[in-house]
C-alpha positions as CSV (number, residue, x, y, z in Angstrom):
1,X,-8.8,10.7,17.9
2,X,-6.3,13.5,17.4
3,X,-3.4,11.8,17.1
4,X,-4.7,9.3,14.7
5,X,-6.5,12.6,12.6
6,X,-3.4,14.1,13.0
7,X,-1.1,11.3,11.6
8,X,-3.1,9.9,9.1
9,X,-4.0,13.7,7.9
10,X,0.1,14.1,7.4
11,X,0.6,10.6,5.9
12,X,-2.2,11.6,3.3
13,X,-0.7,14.3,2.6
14,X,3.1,13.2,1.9
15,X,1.0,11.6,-1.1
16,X,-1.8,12.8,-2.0
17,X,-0.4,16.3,-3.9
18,X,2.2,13.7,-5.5
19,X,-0.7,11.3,-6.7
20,X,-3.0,14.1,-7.3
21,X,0.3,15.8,-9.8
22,X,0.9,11.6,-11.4
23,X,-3.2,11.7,-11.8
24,X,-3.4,15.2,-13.9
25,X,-0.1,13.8,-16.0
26,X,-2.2,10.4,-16.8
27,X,-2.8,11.5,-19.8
28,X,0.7,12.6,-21.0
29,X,2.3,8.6,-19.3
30,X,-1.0,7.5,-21.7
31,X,0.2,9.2,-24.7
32,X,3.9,8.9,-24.7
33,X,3.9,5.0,-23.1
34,X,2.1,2.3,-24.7
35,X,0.4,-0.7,-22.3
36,X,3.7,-2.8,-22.8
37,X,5.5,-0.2,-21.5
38,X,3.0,0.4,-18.7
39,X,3.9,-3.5,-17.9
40,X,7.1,-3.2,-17.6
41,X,7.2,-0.3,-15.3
42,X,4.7,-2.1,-13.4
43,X,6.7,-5.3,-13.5
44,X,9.4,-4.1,-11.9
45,X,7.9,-2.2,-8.8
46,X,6.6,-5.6,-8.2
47,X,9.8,-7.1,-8.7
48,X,11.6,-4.5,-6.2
49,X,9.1,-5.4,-3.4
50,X,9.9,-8.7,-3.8
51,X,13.6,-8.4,-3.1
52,X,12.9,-5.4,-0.8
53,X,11.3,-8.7,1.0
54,X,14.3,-11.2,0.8
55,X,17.0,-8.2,1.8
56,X,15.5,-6.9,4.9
57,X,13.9,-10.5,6.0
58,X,10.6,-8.6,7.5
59,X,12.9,-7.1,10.1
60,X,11.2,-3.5,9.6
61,X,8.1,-4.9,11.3
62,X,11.0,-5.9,14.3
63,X,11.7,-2.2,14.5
64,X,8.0,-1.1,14.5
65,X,7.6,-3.6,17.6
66,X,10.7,-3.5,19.3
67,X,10.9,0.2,19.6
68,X,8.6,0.2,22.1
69,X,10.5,-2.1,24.5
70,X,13.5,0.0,23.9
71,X,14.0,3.2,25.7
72,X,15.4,6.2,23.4
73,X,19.2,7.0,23.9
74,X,21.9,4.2,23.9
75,X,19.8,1.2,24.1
76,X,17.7,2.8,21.1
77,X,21.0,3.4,19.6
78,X,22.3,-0.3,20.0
79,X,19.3,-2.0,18.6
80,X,19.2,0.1,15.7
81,X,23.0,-0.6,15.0
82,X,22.5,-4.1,15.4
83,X,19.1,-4.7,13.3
84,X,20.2,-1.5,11.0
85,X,23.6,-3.9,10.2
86,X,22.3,-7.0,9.7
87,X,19.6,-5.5,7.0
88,X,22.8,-4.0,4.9
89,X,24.7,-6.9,4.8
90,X,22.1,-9.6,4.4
91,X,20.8,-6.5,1.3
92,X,24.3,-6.9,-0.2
93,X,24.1,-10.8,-0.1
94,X,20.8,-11.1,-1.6
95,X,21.6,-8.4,-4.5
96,X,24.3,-10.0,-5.4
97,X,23.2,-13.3,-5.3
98,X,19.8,-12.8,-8.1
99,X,22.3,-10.3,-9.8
100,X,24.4,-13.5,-10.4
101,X,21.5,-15.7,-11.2
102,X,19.1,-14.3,-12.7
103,X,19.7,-14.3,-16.6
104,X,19.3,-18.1,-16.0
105,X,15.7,-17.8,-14.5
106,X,14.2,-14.5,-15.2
107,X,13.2,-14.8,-18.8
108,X,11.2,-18.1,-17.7
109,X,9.4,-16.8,-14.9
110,X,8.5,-13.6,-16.5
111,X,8.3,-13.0,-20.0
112,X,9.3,-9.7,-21.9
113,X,10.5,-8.2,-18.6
114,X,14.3,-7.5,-19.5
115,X,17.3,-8.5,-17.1
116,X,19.1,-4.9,-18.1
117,X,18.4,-2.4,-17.1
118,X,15.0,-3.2,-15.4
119,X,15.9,-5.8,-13.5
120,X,19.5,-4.4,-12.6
121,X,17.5,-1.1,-11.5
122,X,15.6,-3.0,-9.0
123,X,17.7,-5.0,-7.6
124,X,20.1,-1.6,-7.0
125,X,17.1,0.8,-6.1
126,X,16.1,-2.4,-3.3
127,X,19.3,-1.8,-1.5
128,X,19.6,1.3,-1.4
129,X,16.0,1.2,0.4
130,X,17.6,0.0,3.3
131,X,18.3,3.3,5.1
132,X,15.1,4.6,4.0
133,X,13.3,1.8,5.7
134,X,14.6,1.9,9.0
135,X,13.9,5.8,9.0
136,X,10.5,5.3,7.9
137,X,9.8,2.8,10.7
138,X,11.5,4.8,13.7
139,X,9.7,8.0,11.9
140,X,6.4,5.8,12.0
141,X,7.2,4.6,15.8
142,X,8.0,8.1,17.2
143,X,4.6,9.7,16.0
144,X,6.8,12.2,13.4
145,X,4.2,12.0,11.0
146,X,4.8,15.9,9.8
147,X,8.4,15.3,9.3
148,X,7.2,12.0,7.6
149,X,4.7,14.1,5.0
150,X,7.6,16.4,4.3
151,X,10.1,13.6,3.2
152,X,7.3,12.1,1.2
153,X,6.4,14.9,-0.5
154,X,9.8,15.8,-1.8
155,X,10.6,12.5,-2.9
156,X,7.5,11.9,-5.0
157,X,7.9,15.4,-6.4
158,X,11.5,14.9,-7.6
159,X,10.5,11.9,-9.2
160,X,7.8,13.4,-11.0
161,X,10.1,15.9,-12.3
162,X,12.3,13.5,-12.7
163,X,9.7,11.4,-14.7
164,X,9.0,14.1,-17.2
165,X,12.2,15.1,-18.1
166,X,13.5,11.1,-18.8
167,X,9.8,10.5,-20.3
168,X,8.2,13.4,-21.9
169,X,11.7,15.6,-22.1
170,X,14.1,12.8,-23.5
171,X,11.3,10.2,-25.2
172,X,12.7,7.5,-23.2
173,X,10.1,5.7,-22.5
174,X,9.8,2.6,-19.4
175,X,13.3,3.2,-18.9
176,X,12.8,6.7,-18.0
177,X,10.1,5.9,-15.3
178,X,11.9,3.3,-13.9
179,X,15.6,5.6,-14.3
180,X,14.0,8.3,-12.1
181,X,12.3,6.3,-9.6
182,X,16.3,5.3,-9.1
183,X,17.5,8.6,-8.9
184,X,15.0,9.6,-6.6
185,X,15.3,6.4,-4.4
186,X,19.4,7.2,-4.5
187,X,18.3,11.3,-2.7
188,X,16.3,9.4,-0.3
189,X,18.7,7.3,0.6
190,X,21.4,10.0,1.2
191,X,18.9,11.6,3.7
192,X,17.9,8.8,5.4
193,X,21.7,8.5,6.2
194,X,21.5,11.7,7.6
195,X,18.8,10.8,9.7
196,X,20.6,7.8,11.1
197,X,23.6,8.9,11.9
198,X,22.5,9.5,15.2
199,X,20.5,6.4,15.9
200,X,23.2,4.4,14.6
201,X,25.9,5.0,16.7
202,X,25.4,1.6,18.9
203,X,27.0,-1.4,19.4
204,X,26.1,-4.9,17.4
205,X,24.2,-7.0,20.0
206,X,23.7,-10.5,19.2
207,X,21.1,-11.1,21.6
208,X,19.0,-7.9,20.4
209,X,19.4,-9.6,16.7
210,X,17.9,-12.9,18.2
211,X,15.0,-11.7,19.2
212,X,14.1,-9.7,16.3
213,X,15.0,-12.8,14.3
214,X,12.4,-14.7,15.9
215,X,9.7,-12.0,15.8
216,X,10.4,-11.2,11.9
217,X,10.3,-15.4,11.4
218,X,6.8,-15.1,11.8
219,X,6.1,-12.3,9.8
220,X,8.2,-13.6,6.5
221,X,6.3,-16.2,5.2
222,X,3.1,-13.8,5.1
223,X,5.5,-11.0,3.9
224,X,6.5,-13.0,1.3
225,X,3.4,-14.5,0.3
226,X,2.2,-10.8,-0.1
227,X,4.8,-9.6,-2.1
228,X,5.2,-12.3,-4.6
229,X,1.3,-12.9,-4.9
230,X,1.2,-9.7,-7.2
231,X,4.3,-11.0,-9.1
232,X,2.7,-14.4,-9.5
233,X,-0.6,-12.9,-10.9
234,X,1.4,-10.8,-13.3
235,X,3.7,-13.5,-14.3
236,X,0.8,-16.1,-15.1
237,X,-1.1,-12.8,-17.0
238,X,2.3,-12.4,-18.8
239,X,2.3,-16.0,-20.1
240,X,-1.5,-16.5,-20.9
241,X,-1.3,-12.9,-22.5
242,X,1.4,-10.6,-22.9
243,X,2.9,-7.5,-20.8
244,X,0.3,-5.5,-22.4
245,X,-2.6,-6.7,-20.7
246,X,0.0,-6.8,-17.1
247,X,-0.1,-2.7,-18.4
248,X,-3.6,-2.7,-18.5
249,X,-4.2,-4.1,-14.6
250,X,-1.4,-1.2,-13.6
251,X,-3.5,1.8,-15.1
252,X,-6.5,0.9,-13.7
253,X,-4.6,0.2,-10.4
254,X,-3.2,4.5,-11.0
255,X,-7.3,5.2,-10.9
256,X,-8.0,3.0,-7.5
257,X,-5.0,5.5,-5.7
258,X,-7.1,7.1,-3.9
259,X,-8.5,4.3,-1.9
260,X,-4.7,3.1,-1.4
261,X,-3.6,6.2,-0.2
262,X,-6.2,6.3,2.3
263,X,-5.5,2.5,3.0
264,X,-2.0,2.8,3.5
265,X,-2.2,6.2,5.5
266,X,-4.4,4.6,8.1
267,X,-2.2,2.0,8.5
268,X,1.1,3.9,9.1
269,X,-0.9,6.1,11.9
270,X,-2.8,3.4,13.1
271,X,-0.5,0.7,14.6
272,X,1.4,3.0,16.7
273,X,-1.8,4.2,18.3
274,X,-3.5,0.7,18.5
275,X,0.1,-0.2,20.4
276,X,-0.2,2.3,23.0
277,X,-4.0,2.2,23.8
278,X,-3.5,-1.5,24.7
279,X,-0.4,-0.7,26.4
280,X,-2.4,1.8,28.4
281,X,-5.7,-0.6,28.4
282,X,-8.3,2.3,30.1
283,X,-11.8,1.9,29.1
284,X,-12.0,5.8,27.8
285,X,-8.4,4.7,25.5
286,X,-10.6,1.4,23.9
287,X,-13.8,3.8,23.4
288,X,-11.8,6.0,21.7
289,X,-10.0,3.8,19.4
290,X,-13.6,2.0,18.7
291,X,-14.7,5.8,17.8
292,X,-11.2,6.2,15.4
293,X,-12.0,2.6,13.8
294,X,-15.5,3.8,12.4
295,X,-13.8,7.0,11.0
296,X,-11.6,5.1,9.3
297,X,-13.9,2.4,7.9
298,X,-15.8,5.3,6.9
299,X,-12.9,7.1,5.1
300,X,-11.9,3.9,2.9
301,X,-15.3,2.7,2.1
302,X,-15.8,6.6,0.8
303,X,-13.0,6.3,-1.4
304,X,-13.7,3.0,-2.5
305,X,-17.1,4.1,-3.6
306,X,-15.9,7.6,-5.2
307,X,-12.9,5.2,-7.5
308,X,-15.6,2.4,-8.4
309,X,-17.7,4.5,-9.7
310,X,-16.1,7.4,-11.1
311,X,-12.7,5.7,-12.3
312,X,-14.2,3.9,-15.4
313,X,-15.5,6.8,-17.5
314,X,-12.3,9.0,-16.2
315,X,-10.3,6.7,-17.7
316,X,-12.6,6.5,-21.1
317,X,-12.2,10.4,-20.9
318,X,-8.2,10.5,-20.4
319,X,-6.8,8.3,-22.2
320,X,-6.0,7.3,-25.2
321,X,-8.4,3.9,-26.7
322,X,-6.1,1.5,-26.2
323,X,-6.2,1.9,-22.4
324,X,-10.5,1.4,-22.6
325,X,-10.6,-2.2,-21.7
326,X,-9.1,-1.5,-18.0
327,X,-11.9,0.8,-17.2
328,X,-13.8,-2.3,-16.2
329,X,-10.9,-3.6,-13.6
330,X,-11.1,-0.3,-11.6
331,X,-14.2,-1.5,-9.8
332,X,-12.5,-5.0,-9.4
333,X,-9.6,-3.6,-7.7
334,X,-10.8,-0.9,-5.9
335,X,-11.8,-4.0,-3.4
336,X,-8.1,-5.2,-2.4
337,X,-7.0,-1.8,-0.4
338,X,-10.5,-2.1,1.2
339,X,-10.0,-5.8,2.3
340,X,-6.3,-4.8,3.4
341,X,-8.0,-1.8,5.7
342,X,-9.9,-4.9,6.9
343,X,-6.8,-6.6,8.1
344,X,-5.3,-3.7,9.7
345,X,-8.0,-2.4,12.0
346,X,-9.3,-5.8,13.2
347,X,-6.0,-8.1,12.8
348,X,-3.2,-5.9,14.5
349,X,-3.9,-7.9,18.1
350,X,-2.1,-10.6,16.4
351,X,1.1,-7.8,16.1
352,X,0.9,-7.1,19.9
353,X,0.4,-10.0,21.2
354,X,2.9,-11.2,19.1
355,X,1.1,-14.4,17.8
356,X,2.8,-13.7,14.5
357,X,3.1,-17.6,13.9
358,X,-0.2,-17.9,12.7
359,X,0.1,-15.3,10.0
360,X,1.9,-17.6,7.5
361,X,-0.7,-20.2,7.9
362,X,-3.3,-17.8,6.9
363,X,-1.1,-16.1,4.4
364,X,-0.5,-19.5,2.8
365,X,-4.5,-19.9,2.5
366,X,-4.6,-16.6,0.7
367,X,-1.9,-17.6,-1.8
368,X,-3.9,-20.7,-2.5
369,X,-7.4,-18.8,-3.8
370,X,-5.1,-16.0,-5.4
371,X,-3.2,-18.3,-7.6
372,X,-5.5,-20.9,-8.0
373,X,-8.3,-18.2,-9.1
374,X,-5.5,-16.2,-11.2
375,X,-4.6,-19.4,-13.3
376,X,-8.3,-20.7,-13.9
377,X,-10.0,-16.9,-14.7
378,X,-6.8,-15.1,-16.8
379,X,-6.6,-17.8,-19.6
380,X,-10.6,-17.0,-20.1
381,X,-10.9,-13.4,-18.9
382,X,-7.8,-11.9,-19.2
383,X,-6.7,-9.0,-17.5
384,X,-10.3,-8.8,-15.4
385,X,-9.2,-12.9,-13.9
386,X,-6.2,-11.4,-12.7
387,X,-8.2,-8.7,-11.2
388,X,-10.4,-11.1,-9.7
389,X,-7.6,-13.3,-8.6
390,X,-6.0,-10.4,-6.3
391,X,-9.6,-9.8,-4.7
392,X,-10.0,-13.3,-4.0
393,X,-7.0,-14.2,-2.1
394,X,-7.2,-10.8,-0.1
395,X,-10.5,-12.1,0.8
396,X,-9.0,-15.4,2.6
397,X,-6.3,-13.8,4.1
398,X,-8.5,-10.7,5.7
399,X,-11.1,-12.8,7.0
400,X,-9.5,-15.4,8.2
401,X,-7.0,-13.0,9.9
402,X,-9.8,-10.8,11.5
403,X,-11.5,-14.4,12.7
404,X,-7.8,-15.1,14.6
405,X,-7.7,-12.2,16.0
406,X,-11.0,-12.1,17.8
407,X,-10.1,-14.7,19.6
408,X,-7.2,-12.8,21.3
409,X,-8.5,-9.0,21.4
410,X,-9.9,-7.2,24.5
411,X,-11.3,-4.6,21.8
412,X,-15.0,-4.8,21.2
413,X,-15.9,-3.5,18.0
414,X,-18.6,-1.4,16.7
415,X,-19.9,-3.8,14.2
416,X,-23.5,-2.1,13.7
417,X,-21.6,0.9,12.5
418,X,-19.1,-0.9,10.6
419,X,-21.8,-2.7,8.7
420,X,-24.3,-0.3,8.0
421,X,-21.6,1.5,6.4
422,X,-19.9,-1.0,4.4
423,X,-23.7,-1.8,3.3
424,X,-24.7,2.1,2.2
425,X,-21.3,2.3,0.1
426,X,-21.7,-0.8,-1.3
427,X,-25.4,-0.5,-2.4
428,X,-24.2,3.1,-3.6
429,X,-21.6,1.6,-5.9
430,X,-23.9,-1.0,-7.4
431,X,-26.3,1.7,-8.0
432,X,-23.4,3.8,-9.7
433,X,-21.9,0.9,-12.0
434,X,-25.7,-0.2,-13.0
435,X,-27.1,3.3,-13.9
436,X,-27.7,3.2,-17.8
437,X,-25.9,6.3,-18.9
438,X,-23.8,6.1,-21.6
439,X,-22.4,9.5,-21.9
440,X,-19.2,9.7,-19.9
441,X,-19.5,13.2,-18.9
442,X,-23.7,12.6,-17.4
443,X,-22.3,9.1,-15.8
444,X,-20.0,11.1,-13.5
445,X,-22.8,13.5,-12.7
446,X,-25.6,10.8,-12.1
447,X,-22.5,9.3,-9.8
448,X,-21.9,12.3,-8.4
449,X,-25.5,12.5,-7.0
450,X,-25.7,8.4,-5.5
451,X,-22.5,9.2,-3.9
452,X,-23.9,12.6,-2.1
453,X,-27.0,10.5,-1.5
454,X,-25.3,8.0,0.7
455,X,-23.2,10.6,2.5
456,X,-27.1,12.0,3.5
457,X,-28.5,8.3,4.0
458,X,-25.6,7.1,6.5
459,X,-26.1,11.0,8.4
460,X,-29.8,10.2,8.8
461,X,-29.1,6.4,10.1
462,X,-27.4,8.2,12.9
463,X,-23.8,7.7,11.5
464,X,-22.3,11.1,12.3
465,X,-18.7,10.5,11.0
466,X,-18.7,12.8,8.1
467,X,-20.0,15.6,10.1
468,X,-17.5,15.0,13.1
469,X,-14.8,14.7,10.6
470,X,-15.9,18.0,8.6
471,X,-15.8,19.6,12.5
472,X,-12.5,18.2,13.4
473,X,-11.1,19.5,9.7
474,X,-12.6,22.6,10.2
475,X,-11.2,23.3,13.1
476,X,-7.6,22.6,12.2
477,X,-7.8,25.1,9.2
478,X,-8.9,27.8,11.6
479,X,-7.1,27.1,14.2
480,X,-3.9,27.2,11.9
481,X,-5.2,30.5,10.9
């Protein structure tokens, strides 16, 4: 429970004093950038996961896996070299290659989203990742989740800065976002050389590569899937609409942070962990990761609750009125990060056992209800069908991941817990988003109180995860003391 505490506790905090800092500056981005611009900026983070994809070929999962089979020193060393130089060439390949080809295809397949610079910057900023990526997963791999928080933290800050001076300092606009997110990409990537040099030092081994290969093959096509899904959504938003309603779906997505970065936090800590508890395979290890599962089905749903209900009349409150109409997709969204914290807890057998051949099957059945719901809701509902679009092929992919993996696990879950509290939170966000307050200011206060009440109602069910967690919090402040 510690280390999973611990971890998750430093990967939370490597963003959440960055997000909390973009939060308070919402309204400044609102004022200086209009929804178009919003759309842009949003467009290409989508477009640099996409070729993050294609560059690396899913091999950072390899490195995640493989470490562990690996003993630290020169074989470490020689597996690193050999995956670490494959992912830089194949980088250079791929950039240069869409560089090359897209002004024939871009404009086509999304509309209004500009080859130069934004398209340039992402292509550039995606292979310059590469070193970054490799640190982040031997970082993620070795447990070095303080060192992890600190790098976070630094980067996030200088592109905040960075971000004020190019968009509030020098009016630039969705260039200036985008311009510092490259600059602060371009530090990272100088110190994750730095962090390398030493892991780096081995020989190319083809066989090493081979095996990698074959383990990444069946992550790709769900990789893929996943990162052009939210690409797909906003390109068929972009056609049916226009960038400004693509700007719309990314401010409300700045208001459902919370529950990502609680999401994505738990499932940096949370592999590693899973990994070496099955490695292990003691009956007190698989209690003790049942007991870490509940805390962190607990966590999310909180958050989840906490952005449905409170993001809507936050973003009423500000920003300016032509952001209003995404303060209905909050509560829409807010349910994509929790299906994903779905996947991760109950799915990751599939990742060590290595049945990763399934994924893209599943992956593929996703794709299906997120494109096919995308294209028949956005032309009628807008922004709010892409919304619904996103939820819906999370939904396929997450259950129908979870049902595979049950059929390989050893782990017995705790699903009375689990579903008692996925129940309270969900009743308590219905009973937020139905309450008949108009006033933005008494709506947070009347949400204030449902969300207190179901902290009370789950500790009276016997569900004693927010006291533990208070205890175990409380304890590390003091301690530290």
């Amino acid at each position: 429970m510690s280390r999973i505490t611990s971890g998750t506790f430093h990967y939370g905090l490597g963003r959440v004093l960055p997000q909390a800092i973009g939060f308070l500056l919402i309204p400044l981005y609102a004022a200086l950038l209009t929804p178009h611009d919003y759309g842009l900026v949003d467009m290409h983070a989508q477009c640099g996961g996409v070729l993050v994809l294609l560059m690396r070929f899913s091999l950072g999962g390899s490195i995640s896996r493989f470490y562990y089979d690996y003993k630290e020193g020169r074989e470490l060393q020689n597996y690193v070299a050999t995956i670490g130089g494959f992912m830089v060439i194949n980088s250079l390949l791929v950039g240069g290659i869409v560089l090359i080809s897209a002004p024939f295809w871009l404009h086509r397949i999304l509309p209004g989203f500009g080859y130069f610079p934004y398209f340039v910057l992402a292509v550039l900023a995606s292979i310059l990742s590469v070193g970054s990526e490799i640190q982040r997963r031997l970082m993620q791999a070795r447990e070095q989740t303080a060192m992890t928080a600190k790098l976070n933290l630094i980067t996030a800050l200088a592109g905040i800065a960075l971000a004020l001076f190019f968009v509030a300092g020098l009016r630039w606009g969705a260039f200036g976002m985008v311009f510092a997110q490259f600059l602060a990409g371009l530090v990272f990537y100088i110190q994750a050389i730095a962090y390398l040099k030493h892991d780096a030092r081995g020989s190319f081994e083809k066989d090493r590569l081979k095996g990698s290969l074959a383990y990444a093959a069946g992550l790709f096509p769900s990789h893929a899937i996943a990162a052009f899904l939210p690409v797909a959504n906003r390109a068929i938003l972009a056609q049916t609409g226009a960038l400004e309603s693509v700007g719309l779906v990314a401010l409300a997505n700045r208001f459902v942070q919370p529950v990502v970065i609680a999401s994505e936090s738990f499932a940096s800590a949370y592999p590693p962990i899973y990994f070496a508890v099955r490695k292990q395979g003691g009956a007190a290890e698989l209690d003790q990761l049942r007991s870490v599962e509940r805390l962190i089905w607990y966590v999310t749903m909180a958050a989840a609750a906490g952005a449905a209900m409170f993001a809507p009349p936050l973003i009423r409150l500000l920003t300016p009125e032509t952001y209003h109409s995404s303060a209905p997709l909050a509560p829409i969204l807010v349910a994509v990060p929790v299906l994903s914290m779905m996947y991760t807890l109950f799915g990751m057998e599939l990742f060590y056992s290595k049945k990763t051949w399934v994924l893209p099957l599943i992956a593929a059945c996703g794709a299906a209800a997120n494109w096919g719901s995308t294209w028949l809701l956005c032309q009628r509902y807008g922004a709010a069908g892409a919304a619904w679009g996103m939820v819906a092929g999370q939904s396929v992919f997450s259950l129908l991941a979870v049902a595979a993996a049950s059929r390989l696990t050893v782990v017995s879950h705790d699903w009375t817990a689990i579903l008692r509290t996925l129940a309270v939170w969900s009743a308590a966000i219905a009973a937020g988003l139905a309450q008949p307050v108009q006033n933005d200011w008494l709506a947070i206060l009347v949400r204030s109180g449902i969300f207190i009440g179901a902290v009370v109602l789950l500790h009276l069910s016997g569900d004693d995860t927010a006291s533990r967690l208070i205890q175990r919090i409380n304890g590390r402040v003091f301690s530290r003391k």
